[in-house]
C-alpha positions in Angstrom: 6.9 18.9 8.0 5.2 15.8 8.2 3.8 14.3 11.7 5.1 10.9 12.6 4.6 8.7 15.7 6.7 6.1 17.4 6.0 2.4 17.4 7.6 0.3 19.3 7.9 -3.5 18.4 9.6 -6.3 20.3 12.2 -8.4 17.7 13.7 -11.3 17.6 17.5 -11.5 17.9 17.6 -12.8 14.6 15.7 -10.4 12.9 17.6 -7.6 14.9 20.4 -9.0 13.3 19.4 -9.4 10.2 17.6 -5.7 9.9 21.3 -4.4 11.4 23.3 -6.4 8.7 20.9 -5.4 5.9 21.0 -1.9 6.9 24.6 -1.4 5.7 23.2 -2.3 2.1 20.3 -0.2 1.9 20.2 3.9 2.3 19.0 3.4 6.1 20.9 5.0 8.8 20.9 1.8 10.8 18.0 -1.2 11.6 15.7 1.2 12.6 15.5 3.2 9.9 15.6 0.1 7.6 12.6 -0.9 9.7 11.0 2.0 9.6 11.1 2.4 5.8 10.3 -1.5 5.2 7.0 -0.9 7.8 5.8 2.5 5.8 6.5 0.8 2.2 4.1 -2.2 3.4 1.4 0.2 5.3 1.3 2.7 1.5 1.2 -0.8 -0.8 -1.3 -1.6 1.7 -3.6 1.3 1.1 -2.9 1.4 -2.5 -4.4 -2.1 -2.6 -7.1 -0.8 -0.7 -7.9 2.4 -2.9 -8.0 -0.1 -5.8 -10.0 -2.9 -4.0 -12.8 0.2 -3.6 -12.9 1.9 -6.8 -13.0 -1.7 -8.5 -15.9 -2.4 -6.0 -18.1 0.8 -7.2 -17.2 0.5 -10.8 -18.7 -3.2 -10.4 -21.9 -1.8 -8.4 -22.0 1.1 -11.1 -22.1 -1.4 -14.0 -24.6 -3.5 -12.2 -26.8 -0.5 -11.5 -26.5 1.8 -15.0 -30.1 1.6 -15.6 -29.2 2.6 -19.0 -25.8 5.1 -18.4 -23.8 4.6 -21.8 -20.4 5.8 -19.7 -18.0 2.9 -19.0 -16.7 3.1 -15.2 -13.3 2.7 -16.6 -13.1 5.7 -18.3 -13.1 7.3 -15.0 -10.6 5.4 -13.2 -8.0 4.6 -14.5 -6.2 1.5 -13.9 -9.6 -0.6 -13.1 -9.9 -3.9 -15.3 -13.0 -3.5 -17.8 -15.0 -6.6 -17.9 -14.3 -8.8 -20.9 
């Protein structure tokens, strides 16, 4: 089972309100949950952006730095824009 912690955050009344009446819509058991799930999706986009950020950053330092390697940085990640 995976570990979690709490967080507690101070809202607005509005944004109370608006997390309770979006709740209803989405598959959250109430404005925490919707919270909840709204703060992990951002925190995992965030670190996905992150990952990327770094690998594009070493296949750059790699390219710059091949003192004569014929293997393309792309070809070993995936998803990494090859220079043009």
């Amino acid at each position: 089972m995976a570990r979690s912690e709490t967080l507690s955050v101070r809202l607005d009344p509005q944004t109370r309100r608006i997390l309770a009446e979006a709740a209803g819509t989405h598959e959250a058991a109430g404005a925490s949950a919707l919270a909840r799930d709204i703060l992990e999706r951002w925190a995992s986009e965030t670190l996905a952006a992150q990952t990327r950020s770094g690998i594009e950053r070493a296949a750059a330092y790699i390219r710059e730095h091949s003192d004569g390697w014929d293997d393309e940085p792309g070809d070993f990640f995936p998803g990494i824009a090859k220079p043009e």
